[in-house]
C-alpha positions in Angstrom: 43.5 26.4 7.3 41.5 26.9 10.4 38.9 28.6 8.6 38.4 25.6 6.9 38.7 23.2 9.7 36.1 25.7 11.2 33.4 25.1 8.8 34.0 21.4 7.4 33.3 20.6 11.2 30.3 22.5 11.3 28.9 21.3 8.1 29.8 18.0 9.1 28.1 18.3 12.7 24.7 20.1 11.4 24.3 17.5 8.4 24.7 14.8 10.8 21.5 16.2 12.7 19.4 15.2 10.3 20.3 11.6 9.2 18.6 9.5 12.6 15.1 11.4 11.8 14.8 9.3 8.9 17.2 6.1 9.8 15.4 5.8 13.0 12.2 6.1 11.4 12.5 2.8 9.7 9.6 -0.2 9.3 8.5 -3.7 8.6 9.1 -2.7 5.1 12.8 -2.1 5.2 13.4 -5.4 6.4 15.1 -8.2 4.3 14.6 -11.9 5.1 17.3 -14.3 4.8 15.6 -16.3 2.7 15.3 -13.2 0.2 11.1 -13.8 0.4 9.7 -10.7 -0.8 5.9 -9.2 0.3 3.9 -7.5 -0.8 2.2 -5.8 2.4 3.1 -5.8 6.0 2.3 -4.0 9.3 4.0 -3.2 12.3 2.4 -4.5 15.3 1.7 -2.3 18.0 2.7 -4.8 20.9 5.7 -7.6 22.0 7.7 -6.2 18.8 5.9 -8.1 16.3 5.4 -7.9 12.5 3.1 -9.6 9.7 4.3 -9.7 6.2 2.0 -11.2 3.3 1.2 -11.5 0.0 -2.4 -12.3 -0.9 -3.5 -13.9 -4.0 -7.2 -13.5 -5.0 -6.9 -16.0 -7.8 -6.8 -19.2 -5.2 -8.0 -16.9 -1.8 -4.0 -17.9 -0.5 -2.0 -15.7 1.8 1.8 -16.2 2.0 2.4 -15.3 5.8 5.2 -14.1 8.0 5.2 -13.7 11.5 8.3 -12.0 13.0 9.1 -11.4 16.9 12.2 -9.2 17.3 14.3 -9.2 20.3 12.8 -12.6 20.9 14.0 -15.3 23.4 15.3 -19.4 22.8 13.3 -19.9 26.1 9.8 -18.3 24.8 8.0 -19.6 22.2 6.0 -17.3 19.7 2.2 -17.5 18.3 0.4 -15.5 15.7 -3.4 -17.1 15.4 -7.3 -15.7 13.4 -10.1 -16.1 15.1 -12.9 -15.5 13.5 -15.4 -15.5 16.5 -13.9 -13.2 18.9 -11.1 -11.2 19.7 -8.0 -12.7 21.7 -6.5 -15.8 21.9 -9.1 -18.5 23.3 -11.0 -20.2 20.3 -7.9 -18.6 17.7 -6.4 -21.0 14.8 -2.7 -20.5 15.7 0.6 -20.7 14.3 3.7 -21.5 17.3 6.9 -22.0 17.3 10.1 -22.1 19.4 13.2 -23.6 19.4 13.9 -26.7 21.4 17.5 -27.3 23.6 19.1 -29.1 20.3 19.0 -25.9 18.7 16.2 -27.0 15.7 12.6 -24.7 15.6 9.5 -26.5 16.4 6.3 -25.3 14.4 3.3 -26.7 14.3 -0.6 -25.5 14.0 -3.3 -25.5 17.1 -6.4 -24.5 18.2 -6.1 -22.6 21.1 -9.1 -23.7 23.8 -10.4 -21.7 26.9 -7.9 -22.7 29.0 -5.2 -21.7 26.3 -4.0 -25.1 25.8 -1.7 -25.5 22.6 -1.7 -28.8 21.7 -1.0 -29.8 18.1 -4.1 -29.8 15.8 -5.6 -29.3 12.3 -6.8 -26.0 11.5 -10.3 -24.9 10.3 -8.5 -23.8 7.2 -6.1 -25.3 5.2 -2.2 -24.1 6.3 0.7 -25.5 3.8 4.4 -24.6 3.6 4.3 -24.0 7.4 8.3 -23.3 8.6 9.9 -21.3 11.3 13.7 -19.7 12.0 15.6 -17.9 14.4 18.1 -15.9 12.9 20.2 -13.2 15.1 17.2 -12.0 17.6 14.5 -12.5 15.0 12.1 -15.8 15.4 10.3 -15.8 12.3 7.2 -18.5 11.1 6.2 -19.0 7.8 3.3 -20.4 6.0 0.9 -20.0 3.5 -2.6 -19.9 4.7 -5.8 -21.1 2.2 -8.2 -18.5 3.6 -11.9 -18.3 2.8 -14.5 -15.2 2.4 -15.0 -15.1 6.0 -11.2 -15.3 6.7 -9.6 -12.7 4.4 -10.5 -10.0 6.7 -10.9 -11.2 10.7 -9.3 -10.6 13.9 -5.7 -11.2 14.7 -3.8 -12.1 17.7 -0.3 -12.7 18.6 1.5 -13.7 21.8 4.7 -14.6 23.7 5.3 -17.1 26.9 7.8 -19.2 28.3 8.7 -22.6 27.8 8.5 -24.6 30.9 10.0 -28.6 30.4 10.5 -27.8 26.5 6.9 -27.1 26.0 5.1 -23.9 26.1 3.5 -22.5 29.3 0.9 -20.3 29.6 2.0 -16.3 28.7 1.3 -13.6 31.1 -2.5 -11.7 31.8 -0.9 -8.3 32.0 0.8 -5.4 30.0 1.4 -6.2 26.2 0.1 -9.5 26.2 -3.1 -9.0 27.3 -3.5 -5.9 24.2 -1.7 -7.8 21.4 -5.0 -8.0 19.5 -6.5 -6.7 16.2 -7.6 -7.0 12.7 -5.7 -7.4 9.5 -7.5 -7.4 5.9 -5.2 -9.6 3.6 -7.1 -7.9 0.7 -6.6 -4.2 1.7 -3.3 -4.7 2.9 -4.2 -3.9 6.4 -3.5 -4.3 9.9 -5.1 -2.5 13.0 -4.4 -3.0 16.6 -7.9 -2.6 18.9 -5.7 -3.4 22.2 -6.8 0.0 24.2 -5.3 1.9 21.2 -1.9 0.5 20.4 -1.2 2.0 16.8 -1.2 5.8 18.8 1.7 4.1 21.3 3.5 3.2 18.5 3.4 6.2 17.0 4.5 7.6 20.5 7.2 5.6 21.1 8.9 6.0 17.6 8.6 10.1 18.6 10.1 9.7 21.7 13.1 7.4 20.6 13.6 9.9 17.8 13.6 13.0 20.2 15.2 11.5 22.9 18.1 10.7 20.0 18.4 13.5 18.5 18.3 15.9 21.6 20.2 13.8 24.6 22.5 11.3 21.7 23.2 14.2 19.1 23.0 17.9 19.7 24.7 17.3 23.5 27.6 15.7 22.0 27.7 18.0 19.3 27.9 20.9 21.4 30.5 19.3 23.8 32.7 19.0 20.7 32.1 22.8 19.8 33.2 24.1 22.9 36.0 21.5 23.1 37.3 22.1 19.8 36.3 25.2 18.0 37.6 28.0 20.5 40.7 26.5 19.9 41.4 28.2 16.1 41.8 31.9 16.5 38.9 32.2 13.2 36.0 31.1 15.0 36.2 33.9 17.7 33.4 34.6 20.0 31.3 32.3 17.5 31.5 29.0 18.9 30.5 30.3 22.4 27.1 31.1 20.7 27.0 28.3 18.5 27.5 25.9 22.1 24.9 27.6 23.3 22.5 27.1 20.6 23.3 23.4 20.6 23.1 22.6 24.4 19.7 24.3 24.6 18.0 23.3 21.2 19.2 19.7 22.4 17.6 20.5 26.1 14.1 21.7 24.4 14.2 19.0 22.1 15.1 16.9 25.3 11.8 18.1 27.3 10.0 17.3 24.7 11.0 13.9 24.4 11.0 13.5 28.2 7.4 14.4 28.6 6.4 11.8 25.6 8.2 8.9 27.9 6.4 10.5 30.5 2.7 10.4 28.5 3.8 6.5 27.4 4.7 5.8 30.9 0.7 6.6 32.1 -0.9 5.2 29.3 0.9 1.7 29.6 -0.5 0.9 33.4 2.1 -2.6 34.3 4.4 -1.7 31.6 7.8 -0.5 33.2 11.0 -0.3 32.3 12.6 0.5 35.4 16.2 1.0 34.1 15.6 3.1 31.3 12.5 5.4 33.3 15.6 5.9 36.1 18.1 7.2 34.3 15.7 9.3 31.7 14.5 10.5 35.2 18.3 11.9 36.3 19.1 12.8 33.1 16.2 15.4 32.8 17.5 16.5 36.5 21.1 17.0 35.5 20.1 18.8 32.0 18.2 21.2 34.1 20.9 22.3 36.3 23.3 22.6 33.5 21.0 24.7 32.0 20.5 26.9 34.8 24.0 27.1 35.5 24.2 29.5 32.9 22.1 31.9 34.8 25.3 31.9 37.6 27.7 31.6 35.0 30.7 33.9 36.7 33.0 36.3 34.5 36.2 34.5 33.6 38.2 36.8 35.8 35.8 35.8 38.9 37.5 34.2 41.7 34.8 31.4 41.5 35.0 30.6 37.9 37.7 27.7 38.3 35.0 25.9 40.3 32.2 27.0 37.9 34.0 25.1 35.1 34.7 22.0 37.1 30.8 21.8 37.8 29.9 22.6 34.1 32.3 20.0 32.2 31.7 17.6 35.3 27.8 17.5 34.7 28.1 17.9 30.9 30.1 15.2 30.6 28.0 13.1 32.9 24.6 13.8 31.2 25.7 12.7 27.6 27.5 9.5 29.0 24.3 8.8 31.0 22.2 9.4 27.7 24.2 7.5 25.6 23.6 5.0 28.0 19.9 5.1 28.1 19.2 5.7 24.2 20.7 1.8 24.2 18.4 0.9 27.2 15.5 2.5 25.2 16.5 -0.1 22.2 17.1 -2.8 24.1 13.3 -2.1 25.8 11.3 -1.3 22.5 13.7 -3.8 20.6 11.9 -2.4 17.0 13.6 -2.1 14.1 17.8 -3.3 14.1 18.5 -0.6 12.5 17.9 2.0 14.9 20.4 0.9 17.1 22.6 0.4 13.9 22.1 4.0 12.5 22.8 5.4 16.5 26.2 3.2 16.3 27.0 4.9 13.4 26.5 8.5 14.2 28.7 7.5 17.7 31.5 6.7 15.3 31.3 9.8 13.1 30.8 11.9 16.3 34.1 9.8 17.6 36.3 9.8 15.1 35.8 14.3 14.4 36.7 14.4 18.3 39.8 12.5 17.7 40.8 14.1 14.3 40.0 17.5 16.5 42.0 16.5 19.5 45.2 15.5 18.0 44.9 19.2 15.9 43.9 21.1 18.6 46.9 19.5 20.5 49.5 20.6 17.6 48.4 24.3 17.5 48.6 24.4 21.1 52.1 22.5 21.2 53.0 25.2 17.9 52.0 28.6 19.9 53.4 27.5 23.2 56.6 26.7 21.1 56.4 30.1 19.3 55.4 32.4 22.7 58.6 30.6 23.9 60.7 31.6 21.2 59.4 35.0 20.8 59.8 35.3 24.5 63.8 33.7 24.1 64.3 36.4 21.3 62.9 39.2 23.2 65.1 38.7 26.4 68.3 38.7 24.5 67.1 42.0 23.3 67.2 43.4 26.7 63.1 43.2 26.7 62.5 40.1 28.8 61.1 41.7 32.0 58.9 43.8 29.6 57.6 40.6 28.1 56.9 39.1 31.3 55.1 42.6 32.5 52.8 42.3 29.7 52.6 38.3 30.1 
């Protein structure tokens, strides 16, 4: 029975390794609107947490459009505009919207002037169907656009401000806002971001939530619940000593590597900070390196100092995957992409909870049983006449 135990648990653990790679990996493409509108392209925008979904038709030159901001805010409204004189947002044909304090979405069409004034106004092209939503943290716009030759492949832009009095204000001159630019070709089916080369940060980011996951959020946990657990049935023997081991520092190489991708995103996104999230990657890193090196003054069990050894591991161990749980959250909450990232993470937290509490009420049985059965044996034995031997050899 414990051999069984033994390996369902291991099985169980290693296969779980690999389900965030592709979970967290999702895209525009996995997501499902509420109004069940299917498209036929879309493209992950490399700034503010945007997406464009569209289906062109070439018979009438028509694009049906969706613009969606995740993560976004009832106090900001929300803009996705072409302009096809210049890149950014003065001189753009724009789509905005926001909710208002009753609750209901404004939408309506502008041209955006020099002094990014977004007064409602016609567009150069003919826009139709034009709707917007905000459902959960998602404030969508929809339309279909009548393009022209010059207009089915131009610049894009996209943007994000407050609303000041119930009416938008102008958004900030720094960080995302000031890169959220591009090109999308509704014939191609493509989208590219020329904002001081966003599509590589994407790329970055999605390798540093997936490492940082993984490493800090799976394989720490993991090997907490080996050590916990596993020494417990007599059939694992030395084994899961080694198979700890391998766990905390595969997770802490994994760990490095994903800390010195935040690190590398951190430089290359000058005004960008998340201050939260960089502070407690920052002690995280610290407190995985002295466990690590902990094992290079890890005392023999029979070592005077050992009690205090093992205070300091578990202490620290402990603290480091709380504090990374923690901060895998932060690191949604900052990037806000895809929901389910965060929902795949809940998931694996759940699977990961419930085997500890399966394990901890077994573990707590066998214990209970061989206490019960060293007491018996040593009950038996001292009617026998060989108590004090018992308690020589104890």
């Amino acid at each position: 029975m414990d051999k069984s135990l033994t390996t369902t648990l291991l099985f169980s653990c290693f296969l779980l390794i690999s389900l965030p790679v592709s979970s967290l990996a999702q895209s525009c493409g996995n997501y499902s609107f509420s109004n069940s509108q299917e498209y036929s392209a879309c493209n992950d925008l490399s700034q503010l947490n945007c997406s464009l979904h569209w289906t062109y038709h070439p018979s009438n030159m028509t694009a049906d459009i969706a613009f969606r901001k995740t993560g976004a805010s009832t106090t900001n409204w929300i803009a996705w505009a072409l302009n096809p004189t210049r890149q950014g947002m003065a001189g753009s044909q724009a789509l905005v919207a926001y909710q208002q304090s009753n609750s209901t979405m404004r939408f309506y069409t502008t041209q955006v002037d020099a002094s990014g004034s977004m007064q409602p106004a016609s567009l150069s092209f003919g826009v139709r169907n034009i709707s917007a939503e905000y459902t959960g943290r998602d404030m969508i716009i929809f339309a279909t656009l009548q393009l022209s030759a010059s207009l089915v492949s131009t610049n894009q832009v996209w943007q994000e401000g407050p609303l000041s009095g119930g009416s938008p204000s102008p958004h900030s001159t720094t960080g995302p806002n000031m890169q959220s630019v591009g090109t999308v070709n509704f014939v191609s089916g493509t989208a590219t971001s020329t904002g001081g080369g966003t599509s590589s940060k994407a790329r970055k980011r999605n390798v540093h939530g997936v490492l940082n996951a993984v490493s800090w959020g799976i394989l720490m946990p993991v090997g907490i619940i080996i050590a916990r657990y596993l020494k417990v049935f007599k059939s694992a023997g030395p084994a899961w000593f080694y198979l700890h081991a391998i766990c905390q520092t595969s997770g802490y190489a994994v760990g490095v590597a994903g800390w010195a991708t935040g690190i590398k995103l951190g430089s290359d996104s000058p005004g960008i900070t998340y201050n939260t999230h960089r502070k407690l990657g920052i002690t995280i890193f610290a407190l995985g390196t002295l466990q690590v090196l902990a094992l290079l003054l890890r005392p023999k069990p029979d070592h005077k100092y050992r009690l205090y050894w093992n205070i300091y591991h578990h202490t620290i161990g402990y603290t480091t995957v709380i504090l990374s749980i923690v901060n895998i959250f932060e690191g949604f909450e900052a990037l806000d992409r895809e929901k389910n990232w965060k929902k795949a993470y809940i998931g694996v937290l759940i699977f990961l909870g419930s085997v500890a509490v399966v394990l901890e009420a077994v573990t707590w049985l066998i214990v209970i049983k061989r206490k019960k059965t060293a007491s018996s044996d040593k009950h038996v034995n001292g009617v026998n006449g060989y108590g004090s031997r018992v308690q020589q050899t104890a």
